[in-house]
C-alpha positions, -999 to +999 in steps of 0.1 A: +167-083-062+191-077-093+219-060-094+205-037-116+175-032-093+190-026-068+213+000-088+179+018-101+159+018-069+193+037-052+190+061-079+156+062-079+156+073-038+183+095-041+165+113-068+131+115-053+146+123-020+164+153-038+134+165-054+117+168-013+146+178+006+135+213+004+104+203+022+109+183+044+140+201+054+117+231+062+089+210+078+080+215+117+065+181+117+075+151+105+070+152+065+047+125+053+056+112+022+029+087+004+045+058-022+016+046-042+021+010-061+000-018-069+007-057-062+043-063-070+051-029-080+082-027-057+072+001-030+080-017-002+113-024-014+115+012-028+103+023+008+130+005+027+157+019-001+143+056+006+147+053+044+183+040+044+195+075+022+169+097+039+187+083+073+221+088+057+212+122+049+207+128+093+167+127+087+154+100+111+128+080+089+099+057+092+084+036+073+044+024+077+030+002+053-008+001+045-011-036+048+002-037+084-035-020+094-053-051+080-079-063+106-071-097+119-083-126+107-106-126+132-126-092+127-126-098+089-141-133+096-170-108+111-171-085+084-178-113+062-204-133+081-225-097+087-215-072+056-204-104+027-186-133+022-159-118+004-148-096+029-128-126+043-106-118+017-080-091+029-066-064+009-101-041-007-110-006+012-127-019+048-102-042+055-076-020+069-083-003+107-077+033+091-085+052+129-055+032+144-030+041+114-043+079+118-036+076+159+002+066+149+006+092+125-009+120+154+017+101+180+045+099+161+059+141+165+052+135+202+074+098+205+100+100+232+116+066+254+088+078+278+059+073+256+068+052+227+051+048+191+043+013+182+021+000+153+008-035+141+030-057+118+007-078+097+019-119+091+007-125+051+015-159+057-006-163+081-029-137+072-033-120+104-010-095+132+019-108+144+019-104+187+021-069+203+054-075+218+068-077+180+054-048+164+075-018+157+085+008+185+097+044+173+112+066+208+122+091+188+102+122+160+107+114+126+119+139+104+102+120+075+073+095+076+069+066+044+037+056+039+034+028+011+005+010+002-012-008-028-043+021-030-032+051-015-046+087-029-073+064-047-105+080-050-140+064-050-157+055-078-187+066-096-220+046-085-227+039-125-191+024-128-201-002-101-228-015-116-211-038-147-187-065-129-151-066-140-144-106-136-159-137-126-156-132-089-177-104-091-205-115-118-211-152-098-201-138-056-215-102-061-242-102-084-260-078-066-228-055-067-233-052-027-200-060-024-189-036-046-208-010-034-202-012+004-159-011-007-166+021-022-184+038+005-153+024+024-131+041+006-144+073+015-136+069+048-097+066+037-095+099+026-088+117+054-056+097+056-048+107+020-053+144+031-021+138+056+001+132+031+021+159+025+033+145-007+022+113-033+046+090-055+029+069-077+046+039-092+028+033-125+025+004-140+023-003-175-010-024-174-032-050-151-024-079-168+017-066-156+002-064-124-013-098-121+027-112-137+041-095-108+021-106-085+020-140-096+059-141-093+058-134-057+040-157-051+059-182-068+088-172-048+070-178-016+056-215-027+092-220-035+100-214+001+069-236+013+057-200+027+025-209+046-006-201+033+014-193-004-005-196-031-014-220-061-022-204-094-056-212-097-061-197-057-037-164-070-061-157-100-089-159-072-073-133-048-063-109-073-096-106-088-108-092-054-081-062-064-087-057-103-114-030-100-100-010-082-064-015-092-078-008-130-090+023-111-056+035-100-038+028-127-066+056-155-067+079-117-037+079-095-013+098-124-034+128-125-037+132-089+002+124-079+029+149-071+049+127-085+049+093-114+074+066-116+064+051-150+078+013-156+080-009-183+071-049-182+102-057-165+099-031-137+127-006-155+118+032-150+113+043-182+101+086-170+098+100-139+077+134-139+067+157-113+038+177-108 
């Protein structure tokens, strides 16, 4: 990270952390805060940035990220062999284990040294869950909860909306839009998650074609590293088309329905922040 990003996502933190203090100051349970932000958006970073202040300020702070809940590669190898192919692919609604991210967030006001709070931590690179004995362990309430992830508050579509594909991937693997259509019944089942939230920050970017440059850059950075499992550009185009519905979704929805917007520009500089 830049400098300068660095410099803006401090000041972005300490400003959004501002605007809640009230509330979450006042809350008997531990205030769930969702950050909202497609592929390469910065939440995660932003998430991390939030909890150091919100910790500084005396609040004790979790963070839980969406894409820790994917199924292993394992049960998504099942998905795919009895729902369709592409569910190999993580990331779309269906792939994450929703029930076991709802059981942490019911756990967490009641953590203590005698019953912990752990939850999975998901290996990218090796696109599956890292070992029990590695994933996070909270002893302690939270006074504030983070919850980041590429398609929070996102609501189903409509059924007519499914029905004309949006890329290749979808007109030559899903030509029967069953694909399509069993990821948005999925999605219904996230809502109840989205209904915990006590509070939603969208980071807004400017367009999907941003999206896929962001994207693409990280995974740049990891093929620079020989990441395993990073990939080529031809292999990135595949993967994100598995996204671009519903992240085209998000980015016309997700403003109307946040508490709060981060708008950015191409480069990933805020240029408004507005709130509800």
């Amino acid at each position: 990270m830049t400098n300068d990003a660095s410099t803006q996502n401090v000041a972005l933190a300490g400003h959004l952390l501002d605007h809640y203090a009230g509330r979450i100051a006042r809350s008997r349970r531990p205030y769930i805060l969702g950050l909202s932000g497609l592929q390469g958006s910065g939440k995660s970073t932003l998430a991390r940035v939030m909890k150091a202040e919100a910790e500084s300020r005396g609040w004790p702070t979790d963070v839980l990220t969406l894409d820790d809940f994917y199924y292993p590669r394992s049960e998504r190898e099942t998905l795919a062999r009895e729902v369709h192919p592409l569910l190999r692919t993580r990331g779309v609604p269906g792939t994450h284990e929703i029930e076991l991210l709802l059981s942490v967030l019911a756990a967490l006001p009641q953590a203590s040294e005698k019953l912990p709070v752990t939850w999975p931590r998901f290996d990218k690179g090796r696109d599956t869950r890292v070992p029990p004995s590695r994933w996070p362990k909270v002893a302690r309430p939270p006074k504030l909860v983070i919850l980041e992830g590429w398609a929070l508050g996102l609501r189903p579509q409509l059924q007519a909306a499914l029905e004309t594909p949006v890329n290749a991937l979808e007109r030559d693997d899903d030509p029967d839009c069953r694909w399509r259509h069993w990821v948005n019944k999925q999605l219904r089942a996230y809502q109840p998650l989205w209904r915990k939230l006590d509070a939603l920050i969208v980071l807004q970017a400017p367009s999907w074609d941003v999206v896929r440059r962001w994207r693409g850059e990280q995974e740049e950075a990891l093929l620079a590293r020989k990441a395993p499992l990073a990939m080529d550009a031809e292999a990135m185009v595949r993967f994100l088309a598995h996204f671009e519905r519903l992240s085209r979704h998000a980015l016309t929805t997700l403003p109307a329905l946040a508490d709060s917007v981060v708008e950015y520009d191409d480069d990933r500089h805020v240029t408004g922040l507005a709130h509800a």
